[in-house]
Each structure stands twice: as structure tokens, then as C-alpha cells.
C-alpha positions, -999 to 999 in steps of 0.1 A, spaced: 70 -247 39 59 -262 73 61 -242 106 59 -250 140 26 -244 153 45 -223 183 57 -196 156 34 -196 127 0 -210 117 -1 -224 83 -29 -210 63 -21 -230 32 6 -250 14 19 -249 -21 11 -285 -36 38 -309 -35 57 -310 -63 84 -342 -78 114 -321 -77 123 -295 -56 124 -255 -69 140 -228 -61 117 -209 -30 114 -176 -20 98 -168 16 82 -129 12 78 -114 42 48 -89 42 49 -58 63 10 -50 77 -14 -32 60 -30 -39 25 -6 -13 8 21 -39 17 5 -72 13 -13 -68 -23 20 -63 -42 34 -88 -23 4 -111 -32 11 -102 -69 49 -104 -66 48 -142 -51 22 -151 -80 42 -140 -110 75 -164 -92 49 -192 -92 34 -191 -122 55 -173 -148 92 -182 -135 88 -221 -120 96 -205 -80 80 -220 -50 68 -192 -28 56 -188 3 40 -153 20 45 -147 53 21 -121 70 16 -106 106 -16 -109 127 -26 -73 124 -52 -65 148 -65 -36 131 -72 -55 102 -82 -87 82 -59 -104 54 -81 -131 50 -96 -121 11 -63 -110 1 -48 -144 8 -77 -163 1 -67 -167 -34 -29 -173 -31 -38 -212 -25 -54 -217 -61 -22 -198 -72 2 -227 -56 15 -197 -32 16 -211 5 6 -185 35 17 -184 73 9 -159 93 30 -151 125 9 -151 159 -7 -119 173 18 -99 199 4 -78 223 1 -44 217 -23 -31 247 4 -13 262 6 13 233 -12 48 241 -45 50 224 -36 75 203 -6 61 189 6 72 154 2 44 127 41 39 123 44 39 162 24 6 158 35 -6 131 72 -7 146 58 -25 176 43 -54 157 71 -56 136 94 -53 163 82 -78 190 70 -105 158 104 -108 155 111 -143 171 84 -153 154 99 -150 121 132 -159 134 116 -198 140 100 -198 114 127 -191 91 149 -216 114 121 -245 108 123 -239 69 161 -241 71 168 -267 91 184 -303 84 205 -279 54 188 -305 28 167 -278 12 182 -241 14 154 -214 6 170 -194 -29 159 -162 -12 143 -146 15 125 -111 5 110 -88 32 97 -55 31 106 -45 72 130 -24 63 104 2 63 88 -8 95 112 -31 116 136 -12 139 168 -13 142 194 -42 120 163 -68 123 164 -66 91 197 -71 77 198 -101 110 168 -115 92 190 -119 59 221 -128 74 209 -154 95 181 -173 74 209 -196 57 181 -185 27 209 -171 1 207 -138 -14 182 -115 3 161 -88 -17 145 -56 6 110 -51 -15 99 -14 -13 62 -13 -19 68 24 -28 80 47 -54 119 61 -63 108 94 -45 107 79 -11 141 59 -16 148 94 -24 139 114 4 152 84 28 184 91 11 182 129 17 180 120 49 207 99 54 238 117 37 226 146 62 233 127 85 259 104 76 292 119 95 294 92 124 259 103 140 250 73 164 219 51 155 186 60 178 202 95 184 174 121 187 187 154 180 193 141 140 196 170 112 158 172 99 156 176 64 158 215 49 125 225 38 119 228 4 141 195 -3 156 192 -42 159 159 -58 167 150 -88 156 158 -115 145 195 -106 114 181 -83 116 203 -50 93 195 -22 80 216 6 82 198 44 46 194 40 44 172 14 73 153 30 61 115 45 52 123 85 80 105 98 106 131 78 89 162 91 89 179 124 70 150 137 83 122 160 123 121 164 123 83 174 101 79 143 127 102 124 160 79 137 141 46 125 140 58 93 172 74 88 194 38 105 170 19 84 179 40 54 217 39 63 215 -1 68 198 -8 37 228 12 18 255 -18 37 -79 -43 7 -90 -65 34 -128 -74 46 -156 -76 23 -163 -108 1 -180 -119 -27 -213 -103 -23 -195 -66 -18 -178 -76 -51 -208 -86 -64 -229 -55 -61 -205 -29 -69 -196 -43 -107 -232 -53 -113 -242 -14 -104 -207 0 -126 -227 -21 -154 -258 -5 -156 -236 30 -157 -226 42 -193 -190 44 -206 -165 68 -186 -195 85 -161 -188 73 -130 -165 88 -102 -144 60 -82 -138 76 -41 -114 57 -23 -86 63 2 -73 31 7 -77 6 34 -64 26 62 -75 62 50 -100 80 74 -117 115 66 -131 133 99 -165 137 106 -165 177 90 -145 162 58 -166 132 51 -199 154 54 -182 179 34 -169 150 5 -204 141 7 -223 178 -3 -194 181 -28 -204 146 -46 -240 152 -44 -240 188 -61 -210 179 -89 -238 160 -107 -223 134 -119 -218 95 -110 -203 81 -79 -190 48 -65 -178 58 -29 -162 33 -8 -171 50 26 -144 41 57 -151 51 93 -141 82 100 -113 96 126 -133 100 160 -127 111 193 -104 84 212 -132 74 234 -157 75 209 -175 100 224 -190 113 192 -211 83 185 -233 95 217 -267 96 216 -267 100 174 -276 69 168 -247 62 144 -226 35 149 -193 26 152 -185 -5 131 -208 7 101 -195 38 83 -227 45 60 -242 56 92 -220 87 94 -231 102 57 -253 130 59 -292 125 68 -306 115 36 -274 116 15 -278 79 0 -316 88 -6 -311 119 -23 -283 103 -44 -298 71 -49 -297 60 -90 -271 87 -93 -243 70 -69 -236 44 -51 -222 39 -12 -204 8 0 -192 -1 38 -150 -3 36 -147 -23 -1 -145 -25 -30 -127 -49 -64 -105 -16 -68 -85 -32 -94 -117 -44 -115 -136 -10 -103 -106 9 -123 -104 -14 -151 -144 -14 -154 -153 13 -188 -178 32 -164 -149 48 -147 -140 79 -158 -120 92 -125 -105 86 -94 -106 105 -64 -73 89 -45 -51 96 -13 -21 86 -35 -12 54 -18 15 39 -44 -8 9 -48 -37 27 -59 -18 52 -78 -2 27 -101 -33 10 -102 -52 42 -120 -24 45 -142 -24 7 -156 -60 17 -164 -53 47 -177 -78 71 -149 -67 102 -139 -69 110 -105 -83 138 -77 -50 140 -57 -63 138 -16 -37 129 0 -38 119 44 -5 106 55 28 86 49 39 95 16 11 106 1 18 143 -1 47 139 -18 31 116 -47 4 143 -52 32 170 -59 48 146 -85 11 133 -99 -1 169 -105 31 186 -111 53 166 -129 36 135 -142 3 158 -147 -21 125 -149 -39 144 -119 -57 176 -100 -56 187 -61 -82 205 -45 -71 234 -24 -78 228 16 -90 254 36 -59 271 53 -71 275 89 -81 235 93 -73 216 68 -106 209 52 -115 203 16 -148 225 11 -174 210 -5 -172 237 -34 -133 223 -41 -147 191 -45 -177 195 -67 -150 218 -90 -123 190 -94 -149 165 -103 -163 189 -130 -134 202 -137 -120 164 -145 -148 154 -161 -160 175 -185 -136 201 -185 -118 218 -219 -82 229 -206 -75 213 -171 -92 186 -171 -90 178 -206 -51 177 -208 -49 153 -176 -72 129 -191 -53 128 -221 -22 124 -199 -35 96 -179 -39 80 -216 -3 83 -227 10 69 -189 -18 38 -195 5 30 -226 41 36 -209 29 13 -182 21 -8 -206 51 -12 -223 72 -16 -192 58 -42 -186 57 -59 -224 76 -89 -235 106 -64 -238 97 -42 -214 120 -26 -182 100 -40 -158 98 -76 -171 132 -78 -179 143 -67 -144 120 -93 -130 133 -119 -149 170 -109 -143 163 -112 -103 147 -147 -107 181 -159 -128 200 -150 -98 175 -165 -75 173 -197 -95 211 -194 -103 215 -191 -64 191 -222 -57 215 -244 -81 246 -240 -67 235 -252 -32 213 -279 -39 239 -291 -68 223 -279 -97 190 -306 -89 163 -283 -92 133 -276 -114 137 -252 -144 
């Protein structure tokens, strides 16, 4: 697809093909959590259902897509990525979504010539157009985008689980008697919540923008619910040394710490991770973020730590002490591979939905940590209901995982006979469902390939039946 070079920069193009096919523009939302399913999602149309696709990313200033989309090229996926927007005008201690909305919001003419320039002349009309903004754009952007792409049936991609969908529509049947859009004083959820299927959750483990939190936040995500009812950085050589060190380890010893590409640990909590890792005694791989400082940096004074290297912030002589026994690594790591790998025994996760179905496709059971988002409430279904994982307890008064909570979930995980013993075993049973979802006859294959007939179904009746099969 080209773009004007005012609206979108072209990172690469799908190779010209004879005949034209069916294609799908997938609109990525920021973050890594949004733009590796999407990654996936635009690969399987290319290569196992004879789509064109093409992924469409923001400039995300907090981040870099750059390995994530390095390999869509060699995929035949084509990239663009909208310019940046400024954001400068934000308070510094903005909340995540609060940005997110921004970007997503003020990208918006971006998109809107993009999508124009891949429309126009009505020769070729795009079979679909497939964003996931409806958790981040405000207001009906969303449904505009659909409506006025000329790109046939639209598709809202939901890079989370059936439990938010849930809770989103908790939210809006609470609200649904003629309350205006954007109106503040909104009915807030009751607290605990029942959804199906005899799960109740506490207000808690509720995503932050369905709590007590932000009310602007809150209205976002109850119009966007009510409308929708009409790993970045790193490289080769990070890549390199982590699976040549999970080598050397022997089968099912090693410990996987991760929480996700924008999960950050305070300065007490990482320190505390750290004594908790170094006394449970067994195998680590811990991909180490920055963690949450002061706005103005302040704690980086005079400590000689600094502020764009996160090993720096481990405990004096943690990676010495722990040296043979773990390993450390700055922001990174082949997650995917690091779970597949036979070393890894467990993972110690903040629940993101990408890393959590990620564990189970490799059958590891998990150390629930959740920080933000939705993460709470996939802990409560991981440990209580799906049972493929165990939480910590937090220290009441701030919040803290203590070092002792730590060491005992990884023991307890590892080696233990009751606990620990019947999570691992249904981690194993979960590897095989997943599995067979997504066999030859499996659920998820077969409503894959019933989305694609339509798209491909769609794509024939408006170029006249003359595309590829």
C-alpha cells in the first residue's frame, strides 16, 4: 500500500504480486502487548490464507517497534507507521491510558489519509480494515474509521481476553439508560462484580480505568464499550546470549522473570525481587526494566546508577553473587523462544494477555505479579479458576512483595508436592487444550478461517470476483 509521505512513512511493502488479493490494513494500538499479535495476526492472512496485509503502527515515543516489525518484510507484510504527534503538553506524571488516548487521539488524521490514499481512484477497495483503537481511541473514531475507509467489513481486534469484554460490558448495561457520552458522574461498577460463570472479582483486581480511578478514563471506556455493541529494543546479540546461556542450563531449572515491555517494579520491589531470587536457590533468567522513579529523577543522584541502564539499579553485588546461578539482561529478551526453550521450568509474569497465552502454549506455569491494566483480574482467573498459577501475598500497608513471598512461590513452584505440583500438572493439560484449539479442526483455526471467507468473499464482490484465491 503506498502513503503519502505527509501521513505515513513506509517502512516496507509487500512484493508485488500479478493479480490483486484481497488486503487487510491492521491498525496497531501502541505498545508491544498490542503490536505482537497483531504482527502474528497479519502473518497467518499472508501466508496461510492468500491476503495482502499491511500493519499500520503509531510513532510511540516511549518506545521502539523497530525488531517487532523488522521481520514482517520477509513475511510479505507491508508496514507504515503514522508520524509522531506531540505530546509535551501532557503532565509528567500522566497515567499510561491518559497517553495512550492522546496519541491515539490526535494520530487521527493521520490514519484518516492514509486510509484515503489506499482508497482512492475506487479501482482497488481494501477487503477489510481491522483496528484495535477501540480500546484506546476516544470517542466514535473508531466506528468513523470503519465507516469512512470505503475498506468493506471492519473487524475491532481485542488483544485481550473474554473477561475484559466482560467487565466492559458490566459496565455498560449499568449504565445504559440514556446516560450522555463523556458524562462524569457514570455508575462505577459494584465491588465484588459476578460474571459468568460464577467468577466474582473484587474492585481491585478490576483494570484501573474501571475502578475508582480517573472518571474521564472511566467514560472512555464505557462509550467505547457502548459503540463497539452498534517486545521492542534489543537485537540479535540480546537474543543471542540469553538462549546460548538457557543451553548450558539442564531441563526444566530455570526461572523466566518478566513483566512485559512496559512493566516497572519500584526501587524497594526490584531490590526485594532480587534477595527473593538470590536465596530461592534455584535458576534465573531475569529481564530487568527500569524501575518507577521519582518524576525528576531525583533518585539517580549522586548513586552513581543510571538512568537508561537498569542492571545498575540491582543490588551491590547481586549479579556477582548470582553469577553461574542466573542470568540478568537490560529490557529483552526472545520471550516466545525463552518459554519454548526445555530449561524453563516457570514464569514469573504480570499477566499481560500476551505473555500469559504465551506460557500456556508452552505449557509453564506462572508466579501471578500482576502491575496494571487488566492484569489483576487475569491473576484471579489464572490462580483461581484456571489454576495453571500461584500469587504471592503483598505486604498490606505498601504494596510490596517481600522477599520471603518470593523465594516461597519459586520453591513452592518448583519443587513443591501439593501446590506446586498440581499447577504444573495443570499448566500441562492447558499446553494440550491450546493445542488443539488451534489443530487442523480446532476452534480457533476454524474461526480464523471463517473471518477470512468473509474477508475474501467481501474482496470478490467489489472487484468482480478478479482476485487471487
Amino acid at each position: 500500500m503506498e502513503s503519502s509521505s505527509s501521513s505515513a512513512k513506509t517502512v516496507a511493502a509487500a512484493p508485488a504480486t500479478m493479480r490483486p488479493r484481497p488486503h487487510v490494513v491492521l491498525v496497531s494500538s501502541p505498545g508491544a502487548g498490542h503490536l505482537i499479535p497483531m504482527s502474528e495476526l497479519a502473518r497467518r492472512l499472508v501466508a496461510h490464507h492468500g491476503l495482502a496485509a499491511t500493519l499500520v503502527t503509531f510513532t510511540d515515543p516511549s518506545s521502539s517497534t523497530t525488531t517487532l516489525l523488522a521481520p514482517l518484510a520477509a513475511a510479505g507484510v507491508a508496514t507504515a507507521t503514522l508520524p509522531p504527534v506531540p505530546l509535551d503538553d501532557l503532565p509528567a506524571d500522566a497515567r499510561p491510558e491518559t497517553k495512550v488516548l492522546a496519541l491515539a487521539a490526535r494520530s487521527v488524521p493521520h490514519l484518516r489519509a492514509l486510509l484515503q490514499d489506499a482508497t482512492s481512484g475506487g479501482a482497488t477497495r481494501l477487503a477489510a480494515l481491522v483496528p484495535d483503537l477501540c480500546r484506546a481511541a476516544p470517542r466514535s473514531r473508531c466506528r468513523w474509521l470503519l465507516r469512512s475507509s470505503r475498506a468493506g467489513p471492519g473487524y475491532l481486534f481485542f488483544p485481550s481476553n473474554l473477561a475484559a469484554l466482560a467487565v466492559m460490558r458490566a459496565a455498560v448495561e449499568l449504565n445504559d439508560d440514556d446516560v450522555p457520552d463523556g458524562q462524569e458522574e457514570l455508575r462505577r461498577l459494584p465491588d465484588p462484580l459476578d460474571l459468568p460463570g460464577g467468577v466474582r472479582l473484587r474492585r481491585e483486581d478490576l483494570p484501573e480505568g474501571f475502578r475508582d480511578g480517573d472518571p474521564a478514563v472511566y467514560a472512555e471506556y464505557v462509550g467505547e464499550g457502548r459503540r463497539s455493541d452498534d517486545e521492542p529494543g534489543g537485537g540479535e546479540e540480546s537474543k543471542s546470549i540469553v538462549i546460548d546461556w538457557l543451553d548450558r542450563q539442564p531441563t526444566g531449572s530455570v526461572v523466566y522473570v518478566s513483566f512485559g515491555s512496559s512493566g516497572a517494579l519500584s526501587v524497594e520491589q526490584t531490590a526485594e525481587l532480587a534477595a527473593g531470587l538470590e536465596s530461592c536457590g534455584h535458576r534465573f533468567l531475569w529481564v530487568v526494566r527500569m524501575p518507577s522513579l521519582d518524576v525528576d529523577g531525583s533518585q539517580s543522584s549522586s548513586t552513581g546508577k543510571k538512568k537508561n541502564d537498569p542492571l545498575t539499579w540491582l543490588p551491590e553485588g547481586f549479579l556477582e553473587r548470582t553469577k553461574g546461578r542466573g542470568l540478568a539482561v537490560a529490557a529483552w529478551a526472545p520471550q516466545v523462544r525463552v518459554l519454548a526453550h526445555p530449561a524453563t521450568a516457570a514464569f514469573v509474569s504480570h499477566c499481560g494477555w500476551n505473555s500469559t497465552l504465551e506460557s500456556v502454549s508452552a505449557g509453564v506455569p506462572m508466579i501471578a505479579w500482576p502491575l496494571y491494566a487488566e492484569q489483576r483480574m487475569n491473576a484471579v482467573f489464572l490462580t483461581e479458576h484456571v489454576g495453571v498459577a500461584l500469587r504471592p501475598r503483598a505486604r498490606e500497608e505498601d504494596g510490596v512483595v517481600p522477599r520471603e513471598e518470593v523465594a516461597a512461590a519459586v520453591r513452592e513452584l518448583m519443587e513443591g508436592a501439593e501446590k506446586g505440583r498440581a499447577v504444573r500438572r495443570q499448566a500441562g493439560h492447558m499446553q494440550q487444550a491450546a493445542a488443539r484449539a488451534w489443530g487442523p479442526e480446532g476452534s480457533s483455526r476454524r474461526a480464523l478461517e471463517e473471518v477470512v471467507g468473509k474477508l475474501k468473499a467481501a474482496a470478490a464482490a467489489a472487484v468482480g470476483g478478479h482476485v487471487a484465491s
